[in-house]
Structure formats: C-alpha cells, structure tokens
N, C-alpha and C positions, 0 to 999 in steps of 0.2 A: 164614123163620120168625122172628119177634119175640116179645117175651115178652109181649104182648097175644094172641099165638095161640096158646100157648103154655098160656094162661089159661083159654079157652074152648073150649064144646064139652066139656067134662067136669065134674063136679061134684067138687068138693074136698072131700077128708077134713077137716075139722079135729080136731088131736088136742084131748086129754083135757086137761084144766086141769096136771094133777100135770105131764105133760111140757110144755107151755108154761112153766112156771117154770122147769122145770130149762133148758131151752131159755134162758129169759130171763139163767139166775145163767152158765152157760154161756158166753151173749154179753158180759155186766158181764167177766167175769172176764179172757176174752181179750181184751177190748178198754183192762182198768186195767191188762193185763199188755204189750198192746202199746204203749200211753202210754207207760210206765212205758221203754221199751225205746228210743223214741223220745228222750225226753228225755235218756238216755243219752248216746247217738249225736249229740246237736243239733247240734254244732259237725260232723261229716261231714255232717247233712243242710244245714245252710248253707251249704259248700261245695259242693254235691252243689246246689240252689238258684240258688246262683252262678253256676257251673256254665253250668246251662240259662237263664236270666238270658243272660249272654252269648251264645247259642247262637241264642236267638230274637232277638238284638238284628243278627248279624254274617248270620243266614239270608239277608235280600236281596242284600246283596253278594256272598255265594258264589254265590245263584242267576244275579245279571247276570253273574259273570263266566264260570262255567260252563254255564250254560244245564241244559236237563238230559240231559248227558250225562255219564254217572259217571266211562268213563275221564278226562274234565277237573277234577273234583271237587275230586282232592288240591289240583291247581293253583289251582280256582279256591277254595280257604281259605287257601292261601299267600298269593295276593293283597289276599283279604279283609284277613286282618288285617295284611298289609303298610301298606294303604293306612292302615288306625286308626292304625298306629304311625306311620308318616308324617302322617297329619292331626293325631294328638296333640303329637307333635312341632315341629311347625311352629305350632300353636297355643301351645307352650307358649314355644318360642322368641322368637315376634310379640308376645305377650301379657305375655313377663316384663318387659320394661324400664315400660311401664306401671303393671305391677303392684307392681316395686319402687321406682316415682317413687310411688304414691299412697301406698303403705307409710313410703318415707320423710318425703312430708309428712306424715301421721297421726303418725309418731312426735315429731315436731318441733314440730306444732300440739296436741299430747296437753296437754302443762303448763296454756300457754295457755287451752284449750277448759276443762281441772276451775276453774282458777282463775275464768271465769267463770260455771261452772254452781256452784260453790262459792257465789260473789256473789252471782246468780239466789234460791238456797237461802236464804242468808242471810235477800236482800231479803224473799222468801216470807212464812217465817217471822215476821218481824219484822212484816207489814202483816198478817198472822194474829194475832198475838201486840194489837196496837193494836186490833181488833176487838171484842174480849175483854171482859167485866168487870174491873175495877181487883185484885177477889179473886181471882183466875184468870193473869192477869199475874203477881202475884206467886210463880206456882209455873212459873214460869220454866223449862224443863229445859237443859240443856247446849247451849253455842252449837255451832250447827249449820251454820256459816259454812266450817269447817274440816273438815269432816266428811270429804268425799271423802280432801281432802290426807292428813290423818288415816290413812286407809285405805290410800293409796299409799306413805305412810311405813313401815307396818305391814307391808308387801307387801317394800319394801325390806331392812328388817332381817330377815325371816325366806325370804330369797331361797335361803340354802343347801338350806331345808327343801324349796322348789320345785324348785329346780335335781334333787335326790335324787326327788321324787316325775315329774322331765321324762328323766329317766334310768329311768325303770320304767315312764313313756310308752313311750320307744324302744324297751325289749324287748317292749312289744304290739304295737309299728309290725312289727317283724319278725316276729312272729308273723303279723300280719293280711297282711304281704308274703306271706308261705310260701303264708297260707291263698287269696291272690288267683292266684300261680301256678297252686296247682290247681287250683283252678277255670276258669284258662283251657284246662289239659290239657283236663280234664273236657270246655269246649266243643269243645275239636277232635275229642276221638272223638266228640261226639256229630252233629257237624258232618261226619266224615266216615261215619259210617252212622247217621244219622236212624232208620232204620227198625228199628234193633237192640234197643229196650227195648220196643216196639210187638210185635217178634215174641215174646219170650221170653212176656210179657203173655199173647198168645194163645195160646200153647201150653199156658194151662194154664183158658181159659176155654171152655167146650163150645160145639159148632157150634153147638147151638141159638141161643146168644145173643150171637155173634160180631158180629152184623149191627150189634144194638140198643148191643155197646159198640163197636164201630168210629164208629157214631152218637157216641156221647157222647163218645169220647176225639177225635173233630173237634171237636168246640164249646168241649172246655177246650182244646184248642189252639187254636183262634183267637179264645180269650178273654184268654189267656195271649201271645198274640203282638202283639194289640190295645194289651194294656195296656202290656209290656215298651214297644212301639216306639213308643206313644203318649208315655207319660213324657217319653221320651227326644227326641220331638220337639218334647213343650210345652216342658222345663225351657231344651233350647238356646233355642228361638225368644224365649222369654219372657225368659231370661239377655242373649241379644245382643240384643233390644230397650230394656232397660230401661236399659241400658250405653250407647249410642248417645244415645238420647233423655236421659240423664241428664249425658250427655258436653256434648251441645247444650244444655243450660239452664244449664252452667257450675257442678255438682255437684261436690264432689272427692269424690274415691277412686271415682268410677264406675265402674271397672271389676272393685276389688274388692268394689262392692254388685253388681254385676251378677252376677259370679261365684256370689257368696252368695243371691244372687237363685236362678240356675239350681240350685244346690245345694238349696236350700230346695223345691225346686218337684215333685221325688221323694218330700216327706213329707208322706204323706195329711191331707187337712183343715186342719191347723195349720203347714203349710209356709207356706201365704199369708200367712199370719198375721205368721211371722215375718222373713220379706223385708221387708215391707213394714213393722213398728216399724223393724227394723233401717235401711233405708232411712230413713226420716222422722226419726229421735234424727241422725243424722249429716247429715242437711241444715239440721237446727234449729240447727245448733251456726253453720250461716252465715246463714242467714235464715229469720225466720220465716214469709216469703213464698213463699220457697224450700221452707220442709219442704212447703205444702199445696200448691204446684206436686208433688212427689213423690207426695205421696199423692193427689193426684191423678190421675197418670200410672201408678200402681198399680193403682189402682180400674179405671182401663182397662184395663187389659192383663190384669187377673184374669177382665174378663167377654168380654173378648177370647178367651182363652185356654182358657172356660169355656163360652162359649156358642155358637162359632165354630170355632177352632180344637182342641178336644178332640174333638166331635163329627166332625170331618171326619178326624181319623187314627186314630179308635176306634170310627166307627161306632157301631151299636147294641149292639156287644160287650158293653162296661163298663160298659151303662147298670144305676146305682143310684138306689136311693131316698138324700136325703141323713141321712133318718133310720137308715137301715142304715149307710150309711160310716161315720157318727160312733158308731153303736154298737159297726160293729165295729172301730173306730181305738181305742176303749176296752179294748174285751176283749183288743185284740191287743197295747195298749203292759201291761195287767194282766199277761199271761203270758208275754210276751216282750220286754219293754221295747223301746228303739229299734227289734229287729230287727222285734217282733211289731208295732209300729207301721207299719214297710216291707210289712211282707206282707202285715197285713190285709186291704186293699182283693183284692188278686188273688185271694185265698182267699175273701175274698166272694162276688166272680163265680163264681169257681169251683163252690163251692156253691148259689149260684144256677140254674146250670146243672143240679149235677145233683139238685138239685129240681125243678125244672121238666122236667126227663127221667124221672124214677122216677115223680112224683105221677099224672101223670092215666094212668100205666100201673095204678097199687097201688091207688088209690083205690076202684076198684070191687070189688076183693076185700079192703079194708076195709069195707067199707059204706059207703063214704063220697062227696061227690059229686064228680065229675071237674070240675075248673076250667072254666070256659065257654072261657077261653083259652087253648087246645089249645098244645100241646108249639109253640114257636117255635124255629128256627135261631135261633144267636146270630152267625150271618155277616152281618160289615159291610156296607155298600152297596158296591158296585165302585167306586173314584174312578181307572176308565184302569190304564196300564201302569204307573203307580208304586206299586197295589196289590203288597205283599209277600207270599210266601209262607211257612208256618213250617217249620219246622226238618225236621218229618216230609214236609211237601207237598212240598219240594222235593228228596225223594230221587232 
C-alpha cells in the first residue's frame, strides 16, 4: 500500500479555513523552531555530515573486502581504512620531495617573478598613461612600478601581527583535527551497522507508508553516494592529469598546481574556475606561450571531466540544470559560507529527488496537474562490477 492508495477510493474531508491556518502558523512555527535548533547544533551536524561523507566514500572497499557476510564486516573496515591510511601514506611520502623541490623553487623565484611583474606594471601603465590627453597626463597618480614590492615590504614589517594571527590559525587546525577524528569514529559505526539509523527511522513511520519511504530513502542514497564517490573520482583523476601533462610541457610547481587543481575540483561551479587562473598567473610568470598551452589543457580536461567522465561515475544520479547548481551554489555560500558552498549541490539532488517523489503523488489532491514525467529512479546505469554499493546496500 502506497500513499497513492492510500489517497483513493475515498473522498476527503477538507477542513474548515479557521483550522487550516492554525494548521499553517502550527507548521511556521515548528519548523522556525526547528531551524532555529539546527543552527544551534551546526558544528555536530557537520561532523555528523562528515561523518557519512566518509562512510559512503570507504562503503566499496569494505563491501570487496567483506563481501556480504557480517561476521567479516568488522575485518573488512579494518582493512578498508588500513588500506587509505597506507595509500595516503605513501602518497604523501612519494609526493613530498616534489612538493618540497617545487616549494622551494617558488620560494626562490618569488623576488625575481614581483620584480618583473612590478616592471610589466610599470611598462602598462606608462604606455596607458602616453595614450592619454596632455590634461589627463598631468594628474599623474602614484608610481605604480613598486607597488607589489611595496606590499611585500609591508607584509615584512608587520610579520609579528601574522605570525600572532598563524598562532590562532593553529588553534583552528586542532580544532578542525578533533572535529575530523569524529567524524571518522562516526564512519565506523556507521560502517559497521549501516542499517541502524534506517531502523530507528522506521520504527516510527506507520506501515502504511513504509514501502513509499523505503522508496525515497533509496534514491537519496544513491544520490548521495553518486555524488560523494563521483567528486572524489573527478578531483583525483583531473588532479593526476593535469600534474603529468603539466610536468611534460615543462611547467614548474606541477605538482603543487595539480594538487591545487584536485582540491579545487570538490568546489561546486567556481572550483574550475579557480584551478584553472591559478594554473595560467603561474605559467605566465615563464611564458606567455606556456600560460595558453595551460589553458588550454584546462579547457580539456574540464569538458573531459564534465562530459565524459562525471557522467560515467554519476550516472543520471546528479543530473542538474546548470541554472539550479548556480543558484543553489549561491543560496548555499549565502547561508553557510564555504561549508554551504560544499553542500549545496548534494542537497540539491537531494531535494530533487524528493520532489519528484512527493509531486506527482500530492498533485492530484491539490488540484493540480501530475507531471507528464512520472516519478523516475535516480539509479545510475550499471557500468559491471566496479558499480559500488552505499553504505546501507551493503549491510
């Protein structure tokens, strides 16, 4: 029994105006009171977010290494995240002398590089400045030659004030350490009984409509799992691409643009965005042939990674309008700055979803007309056995 049948074959009361409003101030009220409680709490439901975040990212490994069989369970999450801590390891091992050779020439080539974009500046200026009417020349502003240097000078003498304000960085770093420990506890119990928030859930939702949310709580789950494991396969693949290939054209610091690349590639909309200046201002500094080889090789890899590879590890899950993402990349960086930035897009889907589950059930007892494009699954195409299962599926 669904809540379409649930619907018909009986005629509905509707009440009287007076109790629809109270009905209405009823619902306002609990729902500013549960905002209001939420926002409280934010920093547990981030970790609590975090959490399940990792939990749908580590799910395929615990399911290959346990299969499903529970008594192997424990073992196969020991494995799991053995293995991350061993691949992060060894990543970061392999990765550091790289990273501190590109590090140290940026440090080294730092002077050098202002002192010619200082010059650059200057030149600018100045063949701006000759362009000009004779009247207009005359109001001259302040050389602009030294500007940067300027700046760096500025930077140096008030270094104490940094260093004091990189000392109240480090107490947020330990803070955000604390807050990333739990959140890994968090994935292990949820990792070790998946189905434990699923039941309490149900115990308090009537048979009638168990069916219709077992429905719905599928689809954000493998909306949620789409998207988690999709991220996390563009940002690498596009990271260790653009590293390589940047390596080959003879780039410096490729591997901390790459890095910065795959970091970037987690932040809906305007992630591209900024890999790809970042990339081009640090190749410009060796050639100008070189930045638009980069941006070049951007431009690939974004519609690579966009029209090719997103669609093949997300399926028809994530599919958005791109006028939706960006609206809701706004709304989300509006009310939660960076974090609401990170979530928006999931929470899109999410709600996508359960729009398109509620509507063409409610519609007709609105009045109103059911979508011609009846209730769809939000389940990806099968791409074989390296299709992952989420976090609940593979209890």
């Amino acid at each position: 029994m669904d809540l379409n049948d649930s619907l018909q074959g009986r005629v509905i009361q509707r009440p009287d105006a007076l109790t629809r409003i109270g009905r209405f101030i009823a619902v306002c009220v609990v729902g500013a009171v549960s905002l209001w409680l939420l926002y409280k709490i934010r920093v547990v439901l981030l970790v609590l977010i975090a959490g399940v975040a990792i939990a749908y990212a580590l799910a395929p490994l615990v399911k290959a290494f346990s299969g499903n069989r529970p008594h192997l369970r424990s073992l196969g999450i020991t494995l799991a995240y053995l293995t991350v801590f061993v691949g992060f390891t060894a990543a970061s091992v392999l990765g550091f002398r790289p990273v501190a050779d590109d590090a140290r020439i940026f440090a080294r080539t730092l002077p050098d590089s202002i002192n010619r974009l200082d010059a650059w500046l200057a030149y600018t200026s100045a063949s701006f400045l000759q362009a000009l009417p004779p009247r207009l020349q005359a109001q001259r502003g302040p050389d602009t030659g030294n500007f940067i240097a300027g700046k760096v000078q500025s930077f140096t003498s008030n270094l104490g004030q940094y260093v004091a304000g990189i000392a109240t960085l480090g107490q947020s770093f330990v803070t955000l350490a604390a807050a990333g420990a739990l959140a890994l506890v968090i994935s292990v119990f949820i990792l070790g009984d998946p189905a434990y928030l699923r039941r309490q859930l149900f115990a308090v939702i009537p048979v009638a409509f168990q069916a219709d949310a077992e429905t719905l709580l599928s689809e954000i789950d493998l909306v949620l799992a789409a998207f988690v494991r999709g991220q996390i396969v563009i940002a690498v693949a596009v990271g260790l691409t653009a590293t390589l290939a940047m390596r080959l054209m003879g780039v410096k610091y490729a591997v901390i643009l790459g890095l910065f690349t795959a970091v970037t590639q987690l932040i809906p909309q305007v992630g591209g965005a900024i890999g790809l200046i970042g990339a081009v201002a640090l190749a410009s500094l060796q050639s100008p042939v070189l930045a638009v080889g980069v941006f070049i090789l951007y431009m690939v890899l974004y519609q690579i990674s966009g029209n090719v590879l997103g669609p093949l590890v997300m399926g028809r899950a994530v599919k958005l309008h791109p006028l939706v993402i960006l609206l809701a990349t706004m709304v989300g960086t509006v009310l939660g700055g960076v974090v609401g930035l990170l979530l928006s897009v999931p929470a899109a889907a999410v709600l996508k979803v359960v729009w398109n589950f509620f509507y063409p059930r409610l519609a007709p007892r609105w009045g109103l007309e059911p979508s011609r494009d009846r209730h769809v699954s939000a389940t990806p195409p099968d791409h074989g056995a390296g299709s992952a299962p989420s976090p609940r599926e593979s209890a």
